[in-house]
C-alpha positions as CSV (number, residue, x, y, z in Angstrom):
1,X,42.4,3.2,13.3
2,X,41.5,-0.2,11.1
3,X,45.1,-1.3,9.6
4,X,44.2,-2.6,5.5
5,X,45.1,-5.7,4.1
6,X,46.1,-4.1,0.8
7,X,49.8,-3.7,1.2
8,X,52.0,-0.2,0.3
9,X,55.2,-0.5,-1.1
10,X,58.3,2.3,-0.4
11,X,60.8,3.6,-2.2
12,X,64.0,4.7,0.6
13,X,65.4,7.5,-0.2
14,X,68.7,9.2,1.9
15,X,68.5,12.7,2.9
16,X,71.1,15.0,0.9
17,X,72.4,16.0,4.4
18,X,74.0,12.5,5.9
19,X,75.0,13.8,9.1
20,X,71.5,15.2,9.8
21,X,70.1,13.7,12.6
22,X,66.4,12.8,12.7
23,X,64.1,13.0,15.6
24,X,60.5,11.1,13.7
25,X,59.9,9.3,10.4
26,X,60.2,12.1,7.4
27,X,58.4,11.1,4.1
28,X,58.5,12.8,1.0
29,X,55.4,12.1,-1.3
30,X,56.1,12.4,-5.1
31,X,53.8,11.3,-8.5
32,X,56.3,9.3,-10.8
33,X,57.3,12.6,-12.4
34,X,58.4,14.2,-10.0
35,X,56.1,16.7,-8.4
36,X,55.0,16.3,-5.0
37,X,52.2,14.5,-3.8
38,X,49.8,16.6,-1.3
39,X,46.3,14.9,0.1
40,X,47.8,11.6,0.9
41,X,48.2,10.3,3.5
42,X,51.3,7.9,5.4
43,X,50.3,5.4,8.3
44,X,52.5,3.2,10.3
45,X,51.9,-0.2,11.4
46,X,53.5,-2.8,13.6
47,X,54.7,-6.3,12.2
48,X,55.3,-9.5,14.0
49,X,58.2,-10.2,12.7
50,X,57.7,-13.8,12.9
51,X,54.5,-14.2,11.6
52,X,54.6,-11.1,9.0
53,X,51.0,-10.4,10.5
54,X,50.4,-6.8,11.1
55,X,49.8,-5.3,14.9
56,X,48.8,-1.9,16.0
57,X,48.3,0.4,13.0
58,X,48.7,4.0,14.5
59,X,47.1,7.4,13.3
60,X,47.5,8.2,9.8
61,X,49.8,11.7,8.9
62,X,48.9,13.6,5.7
63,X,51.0,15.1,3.2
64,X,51.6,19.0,3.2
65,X,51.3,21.4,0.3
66,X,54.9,20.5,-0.7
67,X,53.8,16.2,-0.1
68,X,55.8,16.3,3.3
69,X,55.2,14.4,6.3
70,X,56.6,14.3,10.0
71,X,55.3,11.1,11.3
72,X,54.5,11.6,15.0
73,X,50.8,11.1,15.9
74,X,49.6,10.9,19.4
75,X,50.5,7.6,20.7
76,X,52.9,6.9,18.3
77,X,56.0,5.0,20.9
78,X,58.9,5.7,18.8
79,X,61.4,4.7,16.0
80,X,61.0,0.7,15.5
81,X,60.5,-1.7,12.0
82,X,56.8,-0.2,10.9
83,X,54.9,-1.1,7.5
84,X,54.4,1.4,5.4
85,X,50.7,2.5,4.4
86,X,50.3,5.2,2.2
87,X,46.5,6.3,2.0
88,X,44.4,8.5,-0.4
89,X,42.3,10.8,1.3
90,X,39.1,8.0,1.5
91,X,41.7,6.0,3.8
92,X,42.1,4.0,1.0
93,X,45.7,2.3,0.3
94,X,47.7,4.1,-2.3
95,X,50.2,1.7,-4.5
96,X,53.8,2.9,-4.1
97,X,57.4,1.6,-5.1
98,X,60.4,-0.1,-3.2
99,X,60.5,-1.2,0.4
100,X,57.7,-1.5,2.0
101,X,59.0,-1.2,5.8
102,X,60.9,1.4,8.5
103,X,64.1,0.9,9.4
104,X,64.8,0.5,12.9
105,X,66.1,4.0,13.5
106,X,64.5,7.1,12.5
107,X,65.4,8.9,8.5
108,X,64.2,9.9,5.5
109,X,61.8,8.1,2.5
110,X,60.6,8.9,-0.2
111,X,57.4,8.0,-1.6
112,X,57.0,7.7,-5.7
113,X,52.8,7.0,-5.8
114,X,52.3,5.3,-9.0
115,X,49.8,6.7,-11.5
């Protein structure tokens, strides 16, 4: 998969449930009003964090009915510091809000796509 040099930004959100306990990357895709955002995709890539220069970019994940996604394509080695790419259904990036990164340990995000 072909990593794009137009960066994504994130908007972190916490899950409701604080003592839930993840086992992959959830996303939550949402339009700036509120309703969900289905069709899109989310793609994780690795940084260097010394050099800010992207790495491996792995299989993208696309958005449910509902604009869900459970990040674990094949391949994919585990919780880490990914970018973020958030893709329209061309494979084209998608501008979003907020931090633009994975924390180390797997959660929640949520997504707000610009209009």
């Amino acid at each position: 998969i072909m990593c794009f040099a137009t960066f994504a930004f994130a908007s972190c959100g916490k899950d409701k449930n604080e003592n839930k306990t993840y086992t992959a990357y959830e996303f939550t895709l949402v339009y700036e009003d509120g309703n969900p955002a289905k069709g899109y995709f989310v793609q994780l890539c690795t940084i260097d964090e010394s050099t800010g220069e992207l790495g491996m970019c792995y299989n993208p994940a696309e958005a449910d009915a509902k604009g869900k996604v459970i990040y674990t394509p094949a391949g994919f080695p585990g919780a880490g510091v990914y970018e973020i790419h958030l893709l329209n259904a061309s494979y084209q990036a998608v501008e979003f809000e907020g931090e633009k990164t994975t924390a180390a340990t797997y959660g929640a995000y949520t997504l707000t796509i610009k209009k």
